[in-house]
N, C-alpha and C positions, 0 to 999 in steps of 0.2 A: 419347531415352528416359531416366526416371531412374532412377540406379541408386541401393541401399543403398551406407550408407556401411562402411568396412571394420574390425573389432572395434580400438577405441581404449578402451584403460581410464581415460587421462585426461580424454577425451570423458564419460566414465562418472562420473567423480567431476564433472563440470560438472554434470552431470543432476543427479546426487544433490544438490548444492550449489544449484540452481536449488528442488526440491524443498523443501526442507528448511531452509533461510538465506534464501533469497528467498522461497518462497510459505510460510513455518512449516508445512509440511503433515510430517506423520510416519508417515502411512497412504501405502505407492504407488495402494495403489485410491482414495483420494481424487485425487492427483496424478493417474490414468490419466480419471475423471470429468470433471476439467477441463479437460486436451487433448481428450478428445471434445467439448467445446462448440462445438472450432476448427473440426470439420466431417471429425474422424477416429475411427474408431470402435478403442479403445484399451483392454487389457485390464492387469489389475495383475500378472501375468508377463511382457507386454512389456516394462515400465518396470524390473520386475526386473534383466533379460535387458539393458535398456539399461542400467542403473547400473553393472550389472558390465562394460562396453566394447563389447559387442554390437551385433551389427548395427543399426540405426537408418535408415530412409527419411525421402529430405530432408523431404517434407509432414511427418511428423513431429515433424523439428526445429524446422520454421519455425513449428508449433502451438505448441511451447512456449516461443519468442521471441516470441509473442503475445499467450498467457498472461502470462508473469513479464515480458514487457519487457525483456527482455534481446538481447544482437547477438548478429546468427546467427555473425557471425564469431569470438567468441569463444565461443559453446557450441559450434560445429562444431569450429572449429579451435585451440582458445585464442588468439586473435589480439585484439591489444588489451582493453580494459575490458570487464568483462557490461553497464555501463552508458553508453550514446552523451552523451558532452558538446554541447551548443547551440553553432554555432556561433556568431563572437562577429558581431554584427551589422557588415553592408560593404551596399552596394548590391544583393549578390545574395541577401542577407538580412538584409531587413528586419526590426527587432522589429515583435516577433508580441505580441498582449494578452494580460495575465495573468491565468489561469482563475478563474474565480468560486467564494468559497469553498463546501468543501459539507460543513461537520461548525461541529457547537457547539461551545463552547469555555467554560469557568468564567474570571472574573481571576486567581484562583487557585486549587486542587485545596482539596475542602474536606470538613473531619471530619464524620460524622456519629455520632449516637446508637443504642445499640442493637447488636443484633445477628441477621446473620440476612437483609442485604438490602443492595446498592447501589442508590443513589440517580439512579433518568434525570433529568438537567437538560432544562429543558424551552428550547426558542425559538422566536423568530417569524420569516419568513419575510421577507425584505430584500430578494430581487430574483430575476432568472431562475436556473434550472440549480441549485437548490439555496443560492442566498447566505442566511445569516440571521444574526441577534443573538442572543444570549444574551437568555432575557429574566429571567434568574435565579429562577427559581421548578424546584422538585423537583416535574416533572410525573409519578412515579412510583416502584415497589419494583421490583428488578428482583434475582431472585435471584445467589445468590453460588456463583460457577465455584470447584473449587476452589483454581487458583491466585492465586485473591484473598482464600482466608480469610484473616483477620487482619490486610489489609493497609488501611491507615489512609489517609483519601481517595479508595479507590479509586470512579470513576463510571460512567454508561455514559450514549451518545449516539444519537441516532438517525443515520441515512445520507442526505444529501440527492444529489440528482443523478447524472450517470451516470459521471461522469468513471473511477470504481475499478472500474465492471464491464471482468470479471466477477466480478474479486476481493471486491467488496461491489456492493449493490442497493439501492435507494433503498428507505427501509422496516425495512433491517435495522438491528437494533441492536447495538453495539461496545461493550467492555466494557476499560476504562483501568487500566493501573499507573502513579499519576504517580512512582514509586521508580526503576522496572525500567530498566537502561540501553538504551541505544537504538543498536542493532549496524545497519550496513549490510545494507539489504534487509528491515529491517523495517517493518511497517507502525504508522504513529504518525497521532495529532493534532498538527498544529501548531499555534499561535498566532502571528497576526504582528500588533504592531503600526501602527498607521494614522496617518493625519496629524490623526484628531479627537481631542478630549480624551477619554482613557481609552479611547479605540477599537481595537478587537479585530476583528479578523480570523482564521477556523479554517479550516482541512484536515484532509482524510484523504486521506493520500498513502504512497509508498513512502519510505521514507527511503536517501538514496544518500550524500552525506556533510556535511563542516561543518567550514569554515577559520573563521580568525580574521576572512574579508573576506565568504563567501558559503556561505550553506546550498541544495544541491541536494536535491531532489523528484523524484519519477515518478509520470505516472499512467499508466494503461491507457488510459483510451479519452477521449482530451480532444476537447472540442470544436472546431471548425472554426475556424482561424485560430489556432491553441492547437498546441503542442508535446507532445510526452511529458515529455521535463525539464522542469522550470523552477525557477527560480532565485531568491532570497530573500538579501537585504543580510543577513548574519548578526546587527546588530546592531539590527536590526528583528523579531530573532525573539523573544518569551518566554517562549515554553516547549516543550519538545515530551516529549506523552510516548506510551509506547509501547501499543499494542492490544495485549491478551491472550489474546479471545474475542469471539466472535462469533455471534451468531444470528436467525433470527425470531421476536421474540417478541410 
């Protein structure tokens, strides 16, 4: 039978930190909406109750290592990284293909005129699962949040593919700081580029970290033959910047 787990406060600050660092969420009732997606039904004085070291039932935990993609073994117990490293490829693991991109992406982050609206860049559609190209045209006005007043380049893109549910849906639209730094656990665009002239390549992925030799990625729900990490030559990447909102619009 399973049992709860026993009142841990540092188990508690993992919640909150999963909350709050990794999903940007600052509402628990939003937090508690998204674990019920997993198939539990979750109220915003549970999560409460759990931030402060409180009892917690495994299905619970394991909802919210499914949500934020984090190891059970480190939200249960702090044991190792919130984030699982790929292991390095030998015989019993093979490389796996790398996921096809699903966000737009500018060459560069670009000023507009005016005031009163960010600009959707618009693109076209390049392969399955969401890949596409920039095709540089402002396919739209798209109002300004207010942690974008005043902020110079800020854009927003549309969502291709399924790879970020449930964190984004294909449809929605994201809203960019190309300024804002870019903390672990947050969700960004990436830019990587390709082996054609001028060729770009975009994501919307979770940000995990970035040496001098390789940028790691998370997604939620990668496709078949596809990992949750994946990994990026650092000096292949050019630019990443961070999400700041997000909605249907």
């Amino acid at each position: 039978m399973t049992q709860n787990r026993p009142i841990d406060a540092e188990r508690g600050k993992r919640i909150r930190q999963v909350r709050k660092e990794f999903l940007g969420l600052n509402s628990q009732e939003e937090f508690a909406e998204r674990i019920s997606t997993q198939g539990s039904t979750v109220s915003r004085g549970a999560v409460g109750n759990w931030e402060q070291g409180k009892e917690i039932g495994l299905k619970n935990l394991r909802a919210i290592c499914d949500v934020a993609g984090v190891s059970f073994d480190w939200l249960s117990d702090g044991i190792g990284e919130p984030f699982m490293s790929q292991p390095a490829a030998t015989e019993e693991h093979a490389p796996t293909r790398r996921p096809k991109p699903n966000a737009s992406f500018p060459p560069k982050y670009q000023t507009f005129e005016g005031d009163g609206y960010v600009p959707l860049l618009g693109q076209t559609i390049g392969g399955p699962n969401g890949r596409f190209i920039l095709n540089g045209a402002e396919v739209g006005r798209l109002f300004v949040p207010p942690m974008l007043e005043g902020v110079e380049g800020a854009y927003g893109v549309r969502v291709y593919g399924t790879s970020m549910e449930p964190r984004y849906v294909a449809g929605e639209t994201v809203w960019l700081n190309p300024h804002e730094p870019v903390r672990q656990g947050d969700d960004v665009v990436v830019q990587i580029v390709t082996d054609e002239e001028n060729g770009r390549e975009s994501y919307i992925k979770k940000f995990i970290s970035r040496s001098s030799r390789v940028t790691r990625l998370w997604q939620h729900n990668p496709d078949e033959g596809e990992q949750n990490e994946i990994e990026f030559d650092t000096d292949r990447v050019f630019s990443i910047h961070k999400i700041v909102f997000h909605a249907t619009v």
